[in-house]
Structure formats: structure tokens, C-alpha cells
N, C-alpha and C positions, 0 to 999 in steps of 0.2 A: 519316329513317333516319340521317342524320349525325349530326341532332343527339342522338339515341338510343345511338351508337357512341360522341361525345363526352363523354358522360356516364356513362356506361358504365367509359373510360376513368378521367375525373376520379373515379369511386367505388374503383376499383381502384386507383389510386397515391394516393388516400388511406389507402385500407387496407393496402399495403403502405406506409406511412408509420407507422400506428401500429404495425404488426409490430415494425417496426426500433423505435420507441423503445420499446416493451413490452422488448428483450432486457435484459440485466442489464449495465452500462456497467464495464469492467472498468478505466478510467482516468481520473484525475479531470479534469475540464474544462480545457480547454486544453491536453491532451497526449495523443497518442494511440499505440497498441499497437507497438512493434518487434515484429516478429514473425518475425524471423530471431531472436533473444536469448528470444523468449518459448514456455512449452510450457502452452499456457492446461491450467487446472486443476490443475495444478502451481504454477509462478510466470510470473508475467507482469514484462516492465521497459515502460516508460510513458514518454515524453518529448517536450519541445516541441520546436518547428520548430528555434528556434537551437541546439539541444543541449545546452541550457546546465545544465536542469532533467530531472530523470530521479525515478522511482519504482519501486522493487520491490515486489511483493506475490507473497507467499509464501500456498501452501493447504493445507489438510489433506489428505489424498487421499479421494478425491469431488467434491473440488475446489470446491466452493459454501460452506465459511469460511473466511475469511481466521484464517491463523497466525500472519505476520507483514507490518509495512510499514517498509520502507526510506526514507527521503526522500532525494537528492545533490543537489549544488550543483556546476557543475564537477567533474564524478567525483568527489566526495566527499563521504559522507555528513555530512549539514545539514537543522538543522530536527527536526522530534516524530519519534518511532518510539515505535511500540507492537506488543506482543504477546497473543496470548488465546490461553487453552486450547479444545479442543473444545468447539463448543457458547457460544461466544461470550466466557464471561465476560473481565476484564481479568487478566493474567498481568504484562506489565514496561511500563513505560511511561518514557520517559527522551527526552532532548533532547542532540545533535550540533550541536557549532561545529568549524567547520576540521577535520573529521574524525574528532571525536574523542567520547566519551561526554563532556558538560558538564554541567553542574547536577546539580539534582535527580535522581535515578531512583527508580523505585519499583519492588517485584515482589510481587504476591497467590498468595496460596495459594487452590485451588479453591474454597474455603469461602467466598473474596473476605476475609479478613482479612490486613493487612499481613503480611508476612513480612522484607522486607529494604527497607532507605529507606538510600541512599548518598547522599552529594553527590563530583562527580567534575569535575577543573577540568584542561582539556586532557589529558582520556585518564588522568589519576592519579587514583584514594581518595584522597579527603582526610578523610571523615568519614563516620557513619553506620555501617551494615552494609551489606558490599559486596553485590551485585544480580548474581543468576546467570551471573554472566562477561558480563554486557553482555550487547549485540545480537548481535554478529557483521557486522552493516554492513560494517566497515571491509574487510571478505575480499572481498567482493563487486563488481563492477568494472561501472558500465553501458556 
């Protein structure tokens, strides 16, 4: 009988083992959900233990595609940020140093044909054609 209850057991908190990893991971590895700052299905912010690293992601409402992704360094947006229109395609893709829009950006039109290719060096146009007023990162505060 025990060892019938035992197993019994181990079959159950196996299955509730693959429930939890079946759900959809709303943070990437190594950082997990505030959830005082977060209104899942809406936007979620995401961050590691030291606090040092932080993510935003922005939804459509229905909340199951991502609109937008924030990345921070130290409260300030650092590293790729991208955007998509409904339905997945790419919309703005662009890269943060020290806060600010840096390099390259790019921004597609639904058709997915370029539309605006900027280059921007600490938050200035410098070249190209400017990209839908940037992200908006820099408003945003984890």
C-alpha cells in the first residue's frame, strides 16, 4: 500500500512538473517577474537578483504578442530593443548605450519593406532617415 501511495505521489509531482514548464515563460532566463511593477498581459518588467539587469515587455491587448522589448542596465535602457506590429512581423529594431538610441536603427512597414534606416550616436541623428521617434525606453523607469 505505501509503496502504491509512493508512486502514486512521484506520478503526480511529476505531472505537475510538466504543467509548470508547459506554461509560457514570460522572462528570460535568469530573471524573474516583479510583480508589484508588472500587469501580465499588458506589460511585464523582469529582473535579476542584484537588480542590476531589468526587461520590459510590452503586449498587444490579448496579451499573447509581444509589442514591444525594453532591455536596462542600471535603470537605463542598454542593449537591442525591438518592436512588431500585430501578428508578429518586425516594426523598429535599434540598439541603446548609456541610455540612449546608439547605432543603427531600422523601422519596416507591414509589407516588411524598409521604411526608415537612421544611425544615432548618444541619443543624436546623425544620418540616414530618422526612425519613428525611437522606442520610448528612455520614459520608462524599472
Amino acid at each position: 500500500m505505501f509503496r502504491q501511495v509512493l508512486s502514486l505521489l512521484v506520478v503526480a509531482g511529476v505531472g505537475l512538473g510538466a504543467c509548470r514548464s508547459s506554461e509560457p515563460r514570460l522572462c528570460p532566463e535568469g530573471m524573474s517577474l516583479d510583480h508589484k511593477q508588472s500587469k501580465p498581459g499588458q506589460f511585464v518588467w523582469c529582473g535579476d537578483q542584484a537588480n542590476k539587469t531589468a526587461q520590459y515587455i510590452e503586449y498587444y491587448p490579448g496579451g499573447k504578442e509581444k509589442r514591444r522589448v525594453c532591455n536596462y542596465l542600471d535603470g537605463r535602457p542598454e542593449g537591442p530593443f525591438f518592436a512588431w506590429f500585430p501578428g508578429g512581423k518586425e516594426w523598429i529594431t535599434g540598439q541603446y548605450a548609456a541610455g540612449s538610441p546608439d547605432g543603427n536603427w531600422s523601422q519596416r512597414g507591414e509589407a516588411g519593406q524598409r521604411v526608415a534606416e537612421g544611425e544615432y550616436r548618444r541619443g543624436r541623428f546623425v544620418a540616414g532617415a530618422p526612425v519613428a521617434g525611437t522606442a520610448g525606453c528612455e520614459k520608462l523607469r524599472p
